[in-house]
C-alpha positions in Angstrom: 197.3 48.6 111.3 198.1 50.6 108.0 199.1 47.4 106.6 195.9 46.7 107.0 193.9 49.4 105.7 196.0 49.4 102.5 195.5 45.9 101.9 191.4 46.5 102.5 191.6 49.2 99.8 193.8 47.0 97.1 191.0 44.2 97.8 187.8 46.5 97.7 187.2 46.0 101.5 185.4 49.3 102.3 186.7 49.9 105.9 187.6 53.5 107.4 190.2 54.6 108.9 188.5 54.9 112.2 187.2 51.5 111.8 190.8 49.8 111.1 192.0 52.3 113.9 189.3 51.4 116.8 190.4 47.4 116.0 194.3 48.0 116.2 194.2 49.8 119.2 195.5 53.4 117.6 194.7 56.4 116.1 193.3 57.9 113.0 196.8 60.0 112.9 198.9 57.2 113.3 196.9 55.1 110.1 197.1 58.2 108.4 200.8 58.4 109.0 201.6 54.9 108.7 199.6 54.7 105.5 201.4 57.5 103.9 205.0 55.9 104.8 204.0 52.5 103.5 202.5 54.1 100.0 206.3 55.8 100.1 208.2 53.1 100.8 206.4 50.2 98.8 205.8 52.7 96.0 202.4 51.9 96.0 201.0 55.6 95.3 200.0 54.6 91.5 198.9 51.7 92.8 196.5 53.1 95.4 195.3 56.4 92.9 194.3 53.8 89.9 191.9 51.4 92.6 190.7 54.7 93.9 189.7 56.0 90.4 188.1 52.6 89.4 185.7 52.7 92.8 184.4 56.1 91.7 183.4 54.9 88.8 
């Protein structure tokens, strides 16, 4: 389910985390979580911070 909330944000897909989380099943916590663990692992935390400067502007 975080898989898919990161790959929503990388592709401009406005979706919240409550909305990804009432589809899969979980929790706003566990996409929270999960999200946090894939930005680690993938190092995808530039990655995620530049796409979420560009949408403010």
């Amino acid at each position: 389910a975080a898989s898919l909330y990161v790959s929503a944000l990388i592709h401009g897909e406005k979706r919240t985390q409550r909305e990804v989380a009432d589809v899969a099943g979980v929790t706003e916590v566990t996409i929270r979580n999960r999200y946090k663990e894939l930005l680690e692992k993938l190092d995808l935390e530039k990655d995620i911070k530049k796409i979420k400067k560009r949408k403010k502007k």
